[in-house]
Biopython code that builds the backbone (N, CA, C, O; Angstrom):
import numpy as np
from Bio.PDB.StructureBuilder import StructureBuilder

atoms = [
    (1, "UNK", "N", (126.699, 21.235, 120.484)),
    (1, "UNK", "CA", (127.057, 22.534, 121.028)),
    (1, "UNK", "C", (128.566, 22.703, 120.976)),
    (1, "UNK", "O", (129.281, 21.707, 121.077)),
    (2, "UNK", "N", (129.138, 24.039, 120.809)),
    (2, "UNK", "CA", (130.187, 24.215, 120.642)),
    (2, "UNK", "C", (130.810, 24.522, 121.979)),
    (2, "UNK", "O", (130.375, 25.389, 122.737)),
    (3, "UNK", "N", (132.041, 23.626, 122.265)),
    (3, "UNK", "CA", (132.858, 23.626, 123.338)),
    (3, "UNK", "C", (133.091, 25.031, 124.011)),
    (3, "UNK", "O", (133.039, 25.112, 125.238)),
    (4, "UNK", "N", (133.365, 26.217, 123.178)),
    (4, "UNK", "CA", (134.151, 27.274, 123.801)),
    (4, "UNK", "C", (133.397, 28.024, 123.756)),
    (4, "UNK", "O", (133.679, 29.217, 123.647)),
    (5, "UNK", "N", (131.966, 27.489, 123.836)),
    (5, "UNK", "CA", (131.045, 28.916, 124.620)),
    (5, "UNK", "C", (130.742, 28.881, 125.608)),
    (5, "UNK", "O", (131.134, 27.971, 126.337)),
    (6, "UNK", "N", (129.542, 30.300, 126.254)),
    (6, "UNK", "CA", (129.033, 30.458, 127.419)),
    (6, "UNK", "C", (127.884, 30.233, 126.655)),
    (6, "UNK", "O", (127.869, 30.448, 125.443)),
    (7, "UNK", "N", (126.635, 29.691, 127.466)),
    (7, "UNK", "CA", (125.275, 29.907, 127.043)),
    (7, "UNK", "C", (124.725, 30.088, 128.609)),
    (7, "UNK", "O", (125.202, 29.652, 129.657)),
    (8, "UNK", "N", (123.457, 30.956, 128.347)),
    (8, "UNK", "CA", (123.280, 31.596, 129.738)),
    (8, "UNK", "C", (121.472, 31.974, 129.659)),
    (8, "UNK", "O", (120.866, 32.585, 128.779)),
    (9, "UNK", "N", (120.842, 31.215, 131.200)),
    (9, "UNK", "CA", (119.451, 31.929, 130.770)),
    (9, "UNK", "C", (118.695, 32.279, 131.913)),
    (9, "UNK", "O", (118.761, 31.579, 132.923)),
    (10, "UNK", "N", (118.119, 33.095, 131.871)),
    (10, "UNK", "CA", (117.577, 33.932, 133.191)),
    (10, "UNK", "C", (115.539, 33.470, 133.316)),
    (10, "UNK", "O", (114.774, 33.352, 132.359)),
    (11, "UNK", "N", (115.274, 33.348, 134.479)),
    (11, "UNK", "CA", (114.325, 33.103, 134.909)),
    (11, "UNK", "C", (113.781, 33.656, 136.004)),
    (11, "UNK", "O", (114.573, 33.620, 136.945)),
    (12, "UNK", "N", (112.425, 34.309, 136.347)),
    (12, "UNK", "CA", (112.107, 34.451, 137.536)),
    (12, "UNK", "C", (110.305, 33.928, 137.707)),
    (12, "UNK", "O", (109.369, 34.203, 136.957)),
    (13, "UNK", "N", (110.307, 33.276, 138.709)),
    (13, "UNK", "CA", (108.743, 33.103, 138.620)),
    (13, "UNK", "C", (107.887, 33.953, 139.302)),
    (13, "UNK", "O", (108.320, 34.702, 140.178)),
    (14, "UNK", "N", (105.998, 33.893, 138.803)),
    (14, "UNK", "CA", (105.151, 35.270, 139.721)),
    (14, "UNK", "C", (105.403, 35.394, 140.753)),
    (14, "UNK", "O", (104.976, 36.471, 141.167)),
    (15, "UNK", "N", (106.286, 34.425, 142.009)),
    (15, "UNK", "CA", (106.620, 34.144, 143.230)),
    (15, "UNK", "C", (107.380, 35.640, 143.480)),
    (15, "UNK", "O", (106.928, 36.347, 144.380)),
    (16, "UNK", "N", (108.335, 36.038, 142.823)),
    (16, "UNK", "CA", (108.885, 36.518, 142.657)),
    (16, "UNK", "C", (108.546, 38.112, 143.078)),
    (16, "UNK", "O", (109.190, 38.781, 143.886)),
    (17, "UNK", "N", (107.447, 38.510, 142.370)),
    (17, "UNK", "CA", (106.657, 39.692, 142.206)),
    (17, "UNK", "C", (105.911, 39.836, 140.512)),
    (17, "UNK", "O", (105.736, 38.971, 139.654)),
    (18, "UNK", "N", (105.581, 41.376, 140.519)),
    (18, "UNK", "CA", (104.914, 41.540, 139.716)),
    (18, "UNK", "C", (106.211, 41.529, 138.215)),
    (18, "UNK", "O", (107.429, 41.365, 138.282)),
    (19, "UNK", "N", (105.354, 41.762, 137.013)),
    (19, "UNK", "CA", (106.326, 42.126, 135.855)),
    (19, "UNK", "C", (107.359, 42.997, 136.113)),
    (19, "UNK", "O", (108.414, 42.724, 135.541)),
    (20, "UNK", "N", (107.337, 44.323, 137.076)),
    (20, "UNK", "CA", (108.369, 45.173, 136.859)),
    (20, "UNK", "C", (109.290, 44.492, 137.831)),
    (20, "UNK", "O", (110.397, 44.502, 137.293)),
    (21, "UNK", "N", (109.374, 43.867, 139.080)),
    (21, "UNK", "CA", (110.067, 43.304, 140.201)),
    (21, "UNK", "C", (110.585, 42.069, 139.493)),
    (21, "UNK", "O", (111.688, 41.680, 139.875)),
    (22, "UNK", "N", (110.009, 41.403, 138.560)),
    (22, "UNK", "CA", (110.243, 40.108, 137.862)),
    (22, "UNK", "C", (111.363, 40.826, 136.670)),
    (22, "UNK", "O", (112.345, 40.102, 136.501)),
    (23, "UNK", "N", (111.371, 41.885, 135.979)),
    (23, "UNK", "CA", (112.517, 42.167, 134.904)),
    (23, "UNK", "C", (113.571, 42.906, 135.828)),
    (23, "UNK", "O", (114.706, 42.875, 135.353)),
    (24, "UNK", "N", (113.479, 43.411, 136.761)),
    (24, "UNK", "CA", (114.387, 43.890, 137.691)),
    (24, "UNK", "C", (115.172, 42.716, 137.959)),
    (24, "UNK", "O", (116.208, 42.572, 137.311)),
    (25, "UNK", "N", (114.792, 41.728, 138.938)),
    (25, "UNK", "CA", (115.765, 40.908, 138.694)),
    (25, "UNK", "C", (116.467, 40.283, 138.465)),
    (25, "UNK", "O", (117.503, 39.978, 139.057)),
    (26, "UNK", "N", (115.768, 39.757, 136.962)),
    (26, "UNK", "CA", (116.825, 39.138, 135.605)),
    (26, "UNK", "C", (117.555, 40.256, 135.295)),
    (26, "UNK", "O", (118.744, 39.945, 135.366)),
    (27, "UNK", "N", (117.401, 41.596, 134.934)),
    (27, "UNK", "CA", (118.308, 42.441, 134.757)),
    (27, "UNK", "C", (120.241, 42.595, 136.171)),
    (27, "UNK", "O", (121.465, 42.722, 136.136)),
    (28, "UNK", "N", (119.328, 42.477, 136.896)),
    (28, "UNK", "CA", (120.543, 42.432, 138.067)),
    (28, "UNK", "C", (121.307, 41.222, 137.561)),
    (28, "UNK", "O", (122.526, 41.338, 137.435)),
    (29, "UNK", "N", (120.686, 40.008, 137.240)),
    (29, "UNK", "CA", (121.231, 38.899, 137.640)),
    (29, "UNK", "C", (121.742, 38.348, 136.082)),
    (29, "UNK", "O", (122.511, 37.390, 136.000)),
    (30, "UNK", "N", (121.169, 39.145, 134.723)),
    (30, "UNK", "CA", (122.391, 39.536, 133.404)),
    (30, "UNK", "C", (123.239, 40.485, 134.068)),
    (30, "UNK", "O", (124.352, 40.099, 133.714)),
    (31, "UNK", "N", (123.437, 41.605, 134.898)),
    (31, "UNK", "CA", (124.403, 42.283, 134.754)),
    (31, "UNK", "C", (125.629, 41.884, 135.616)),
    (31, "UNK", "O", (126.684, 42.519, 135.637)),
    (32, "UNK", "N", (125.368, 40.770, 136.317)),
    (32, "UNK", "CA", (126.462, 40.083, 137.226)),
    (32, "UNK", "C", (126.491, 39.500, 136.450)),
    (32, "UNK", "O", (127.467, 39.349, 137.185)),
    (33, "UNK", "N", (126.469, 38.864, 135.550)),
    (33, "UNK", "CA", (126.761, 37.325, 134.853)),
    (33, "UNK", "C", (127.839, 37.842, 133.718)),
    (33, "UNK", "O", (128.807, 37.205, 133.301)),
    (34, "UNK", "N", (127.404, 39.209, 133.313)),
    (34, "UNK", "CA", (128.292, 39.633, 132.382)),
    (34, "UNK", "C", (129.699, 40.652, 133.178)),
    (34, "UNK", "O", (130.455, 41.214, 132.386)),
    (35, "UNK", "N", (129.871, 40.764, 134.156)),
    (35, "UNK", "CA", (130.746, 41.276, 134.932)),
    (35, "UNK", "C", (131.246, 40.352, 135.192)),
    (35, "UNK", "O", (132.468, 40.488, 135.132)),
    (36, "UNK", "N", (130.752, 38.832, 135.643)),
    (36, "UNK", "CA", (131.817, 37.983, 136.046)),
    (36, "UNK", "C", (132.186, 36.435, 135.076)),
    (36, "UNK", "O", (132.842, 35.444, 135.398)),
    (37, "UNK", "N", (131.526, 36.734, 133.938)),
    (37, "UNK", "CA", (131.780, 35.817, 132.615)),
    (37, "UNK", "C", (132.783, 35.445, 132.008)),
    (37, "UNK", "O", (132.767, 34.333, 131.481)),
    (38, "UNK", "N", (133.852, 36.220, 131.922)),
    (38, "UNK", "CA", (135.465, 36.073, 131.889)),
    (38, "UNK", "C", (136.221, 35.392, 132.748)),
    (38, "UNK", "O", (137.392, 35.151, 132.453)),
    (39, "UNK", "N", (135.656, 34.954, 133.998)),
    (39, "UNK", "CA", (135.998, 34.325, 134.771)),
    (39, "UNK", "C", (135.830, 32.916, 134.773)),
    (39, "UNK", "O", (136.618, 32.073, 135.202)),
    (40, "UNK", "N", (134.549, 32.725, 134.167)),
    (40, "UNK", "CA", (133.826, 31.654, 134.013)),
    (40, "UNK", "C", (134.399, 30.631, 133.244)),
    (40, "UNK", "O", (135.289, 30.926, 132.447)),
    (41, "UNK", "N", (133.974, 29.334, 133.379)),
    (41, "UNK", "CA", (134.636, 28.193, 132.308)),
    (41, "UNK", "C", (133.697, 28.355, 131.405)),
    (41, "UNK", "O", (132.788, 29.086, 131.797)),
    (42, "UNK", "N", (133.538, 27.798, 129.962)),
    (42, "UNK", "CA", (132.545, 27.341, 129.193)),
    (42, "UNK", "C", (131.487, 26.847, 129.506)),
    (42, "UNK", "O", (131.872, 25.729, 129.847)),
    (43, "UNK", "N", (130.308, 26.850, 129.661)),
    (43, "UNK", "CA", (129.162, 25.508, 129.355)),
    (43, "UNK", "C", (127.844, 26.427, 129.361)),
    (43, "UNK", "O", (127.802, 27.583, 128.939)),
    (44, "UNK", "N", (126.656, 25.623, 129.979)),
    (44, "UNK", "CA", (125.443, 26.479, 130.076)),
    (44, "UNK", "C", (125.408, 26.839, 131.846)),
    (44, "UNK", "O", (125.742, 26.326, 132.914)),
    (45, "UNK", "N", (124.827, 27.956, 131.358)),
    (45, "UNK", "CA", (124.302, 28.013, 133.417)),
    (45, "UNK", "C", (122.895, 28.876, 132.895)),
    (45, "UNK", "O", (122.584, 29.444, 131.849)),
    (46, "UNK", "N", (122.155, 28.619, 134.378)),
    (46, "UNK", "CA", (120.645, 29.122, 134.039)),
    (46, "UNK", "C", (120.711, 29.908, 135.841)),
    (46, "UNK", "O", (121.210, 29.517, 136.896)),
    (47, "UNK", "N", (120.096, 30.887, 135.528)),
    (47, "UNK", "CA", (120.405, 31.573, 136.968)),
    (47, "UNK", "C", (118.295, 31.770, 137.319)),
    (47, "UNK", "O", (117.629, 32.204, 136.379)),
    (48, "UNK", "N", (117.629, 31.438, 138.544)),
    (48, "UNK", "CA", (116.586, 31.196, 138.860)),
    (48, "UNK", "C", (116.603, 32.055, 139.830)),
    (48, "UNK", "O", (117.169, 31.824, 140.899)),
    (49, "UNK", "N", (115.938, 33.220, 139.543)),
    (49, "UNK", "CA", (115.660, 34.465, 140.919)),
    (49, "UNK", "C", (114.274, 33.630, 141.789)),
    (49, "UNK", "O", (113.257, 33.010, 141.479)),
    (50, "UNK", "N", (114.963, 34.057, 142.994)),
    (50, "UNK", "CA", (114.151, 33.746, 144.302)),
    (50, "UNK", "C", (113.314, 34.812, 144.555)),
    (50, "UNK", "O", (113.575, 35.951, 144.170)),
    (51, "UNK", "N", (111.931, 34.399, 145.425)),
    (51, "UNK", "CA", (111.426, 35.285, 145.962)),
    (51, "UNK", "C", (112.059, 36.672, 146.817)),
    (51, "UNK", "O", (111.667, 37.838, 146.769)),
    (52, "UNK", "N", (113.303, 35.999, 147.688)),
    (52, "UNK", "CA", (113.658, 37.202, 148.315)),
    (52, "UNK", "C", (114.934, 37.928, 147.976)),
    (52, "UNK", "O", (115.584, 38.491, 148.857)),
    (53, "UNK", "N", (115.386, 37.923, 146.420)),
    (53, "UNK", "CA", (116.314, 38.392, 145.481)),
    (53, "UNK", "C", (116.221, 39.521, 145.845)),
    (53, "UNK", "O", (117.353, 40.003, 145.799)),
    (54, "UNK", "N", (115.322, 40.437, 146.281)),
    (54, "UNK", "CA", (114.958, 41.942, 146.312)),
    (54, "UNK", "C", (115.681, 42.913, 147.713)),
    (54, "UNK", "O", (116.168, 44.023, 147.930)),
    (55, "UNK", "N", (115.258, 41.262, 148.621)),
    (55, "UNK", "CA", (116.056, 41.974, 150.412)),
    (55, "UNK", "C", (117.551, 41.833, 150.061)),
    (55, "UNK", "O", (118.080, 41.644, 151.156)),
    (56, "UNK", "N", (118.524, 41.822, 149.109)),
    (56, "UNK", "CA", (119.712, 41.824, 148.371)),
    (56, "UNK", "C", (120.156, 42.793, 148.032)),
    (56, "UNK", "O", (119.748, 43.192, 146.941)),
    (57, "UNK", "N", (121.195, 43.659, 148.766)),
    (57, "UNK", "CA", (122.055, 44.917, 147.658)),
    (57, "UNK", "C", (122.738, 43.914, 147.025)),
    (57, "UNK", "O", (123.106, 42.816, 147.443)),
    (58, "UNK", "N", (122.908, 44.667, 145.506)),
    (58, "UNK", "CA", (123.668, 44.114, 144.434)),
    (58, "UNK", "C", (124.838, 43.611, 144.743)),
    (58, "UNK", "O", (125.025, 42.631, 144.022)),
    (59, "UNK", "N", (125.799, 43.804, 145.518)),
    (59, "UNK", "CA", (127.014, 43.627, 145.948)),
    (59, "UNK", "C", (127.038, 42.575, 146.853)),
    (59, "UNK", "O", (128.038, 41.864, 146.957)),
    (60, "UNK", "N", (125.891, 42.380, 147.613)),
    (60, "UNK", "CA", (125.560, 41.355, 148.296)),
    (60, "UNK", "C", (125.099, 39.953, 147.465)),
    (60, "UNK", "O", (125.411, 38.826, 147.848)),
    (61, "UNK", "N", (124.381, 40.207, 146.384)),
    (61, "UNK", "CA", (123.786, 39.176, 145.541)),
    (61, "UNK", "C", (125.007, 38.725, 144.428)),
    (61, "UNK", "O", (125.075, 37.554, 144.057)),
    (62, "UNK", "N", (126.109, 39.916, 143.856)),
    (62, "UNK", "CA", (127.503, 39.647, 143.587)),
    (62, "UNK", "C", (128.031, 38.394, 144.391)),
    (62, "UNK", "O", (127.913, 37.230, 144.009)),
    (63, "UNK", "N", (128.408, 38.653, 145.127)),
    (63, "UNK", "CA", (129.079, 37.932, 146.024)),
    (63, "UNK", "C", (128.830, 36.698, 146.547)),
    (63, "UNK", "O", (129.681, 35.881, 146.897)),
    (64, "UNK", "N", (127.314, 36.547, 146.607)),
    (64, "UNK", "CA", (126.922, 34.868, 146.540)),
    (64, "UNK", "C", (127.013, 34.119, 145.342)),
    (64, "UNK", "O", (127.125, 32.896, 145.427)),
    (65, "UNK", "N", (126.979, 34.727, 144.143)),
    (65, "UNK", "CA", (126.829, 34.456, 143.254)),
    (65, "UNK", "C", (128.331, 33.840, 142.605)),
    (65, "UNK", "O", (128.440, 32.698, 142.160)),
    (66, "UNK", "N", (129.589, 34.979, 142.662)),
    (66, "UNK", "CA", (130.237, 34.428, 142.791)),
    (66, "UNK", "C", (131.020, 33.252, 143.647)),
    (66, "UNK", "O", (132.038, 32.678, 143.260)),
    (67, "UNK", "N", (130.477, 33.066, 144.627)),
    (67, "UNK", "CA", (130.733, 32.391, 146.383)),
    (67, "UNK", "C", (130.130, 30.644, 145.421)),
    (67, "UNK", "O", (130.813, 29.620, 145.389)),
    (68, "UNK", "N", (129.023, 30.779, 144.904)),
    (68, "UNK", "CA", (128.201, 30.044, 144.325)),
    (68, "UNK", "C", (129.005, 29.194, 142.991)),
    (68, "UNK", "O", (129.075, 27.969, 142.886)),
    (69, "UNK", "N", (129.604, 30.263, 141.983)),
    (69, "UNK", "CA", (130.180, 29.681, 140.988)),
    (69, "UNK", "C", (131.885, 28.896, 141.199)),
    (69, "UNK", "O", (132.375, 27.937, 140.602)),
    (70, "UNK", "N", (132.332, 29.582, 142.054)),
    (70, "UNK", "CA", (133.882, 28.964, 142.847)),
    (70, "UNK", "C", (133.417, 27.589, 143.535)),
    (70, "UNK", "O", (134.140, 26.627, 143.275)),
    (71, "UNK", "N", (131.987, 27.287, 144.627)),
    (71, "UNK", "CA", (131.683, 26.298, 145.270)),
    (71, "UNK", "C", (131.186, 25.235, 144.037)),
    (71, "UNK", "O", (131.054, 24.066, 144.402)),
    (72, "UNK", "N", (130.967, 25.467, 142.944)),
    (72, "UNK", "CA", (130.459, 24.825, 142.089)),
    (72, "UNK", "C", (131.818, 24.099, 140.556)),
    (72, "UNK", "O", (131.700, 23.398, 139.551)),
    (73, "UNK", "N", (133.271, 25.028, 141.462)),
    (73, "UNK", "CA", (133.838, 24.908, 140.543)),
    (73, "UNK", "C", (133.542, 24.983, 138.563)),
    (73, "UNK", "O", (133.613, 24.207, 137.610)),
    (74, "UNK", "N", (133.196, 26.442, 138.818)),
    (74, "UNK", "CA", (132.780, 26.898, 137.417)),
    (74, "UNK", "C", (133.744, 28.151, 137.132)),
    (74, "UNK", "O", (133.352, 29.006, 136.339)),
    (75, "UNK", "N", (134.937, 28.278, 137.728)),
    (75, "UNK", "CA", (135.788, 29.703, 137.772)),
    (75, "UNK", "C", (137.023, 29.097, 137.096)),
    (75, "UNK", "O", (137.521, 27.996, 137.330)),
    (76, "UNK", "N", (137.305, 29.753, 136.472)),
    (76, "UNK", "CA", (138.555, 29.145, 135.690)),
    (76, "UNK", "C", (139.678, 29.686, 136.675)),
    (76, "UNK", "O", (139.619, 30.579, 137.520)),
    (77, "UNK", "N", (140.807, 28.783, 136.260)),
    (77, "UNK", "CA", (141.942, 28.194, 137.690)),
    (77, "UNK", "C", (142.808, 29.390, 136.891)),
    (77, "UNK", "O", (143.933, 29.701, 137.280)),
]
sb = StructureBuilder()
sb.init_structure("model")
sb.init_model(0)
sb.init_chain("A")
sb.init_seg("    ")
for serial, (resi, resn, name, xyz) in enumerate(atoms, 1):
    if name == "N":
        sb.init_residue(resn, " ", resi, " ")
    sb.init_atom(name, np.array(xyz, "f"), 0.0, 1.0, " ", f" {name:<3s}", serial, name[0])
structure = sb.get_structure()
């Protein structure tokens, strides 16, 4: 694999909800990843929607997410 990429992959299980509640929240959770990807260091990340992804405004699920990638030291300095 080449050093100076991002590779990135989205998942949600039936836990989750049905098909439309299940592409809803891989969609939320590509459109944060690509809002805050420039930020990001290189490597792979895989983002795993939870059952209760849904009781989440976007700005709220932002914000852990980033809260998540800084605690994980994945934010470039």
């Amino acid at each position: 694999m080449n050093d100076t990429t991002k590779r990135v992959g989205f998942t949600a299980s039936k836990k989750v909800g049905n098909a439309i509640k299940r592409n809803l929240a891989k969609r939320r959770l590509r459109a944060i990843f690509l809002d805050i990807q420039p930020t990001l260091n290189d490597g792979v990340y895989v983002f795993v929607a939870k059952e209760k992804i849904h009781q989440l405004s976007y700005e709220a699920l932002k914000k852990g997410i980033i809260w998540s990638m800084k605690k994980l030291n994945c934010v470039k300095e």
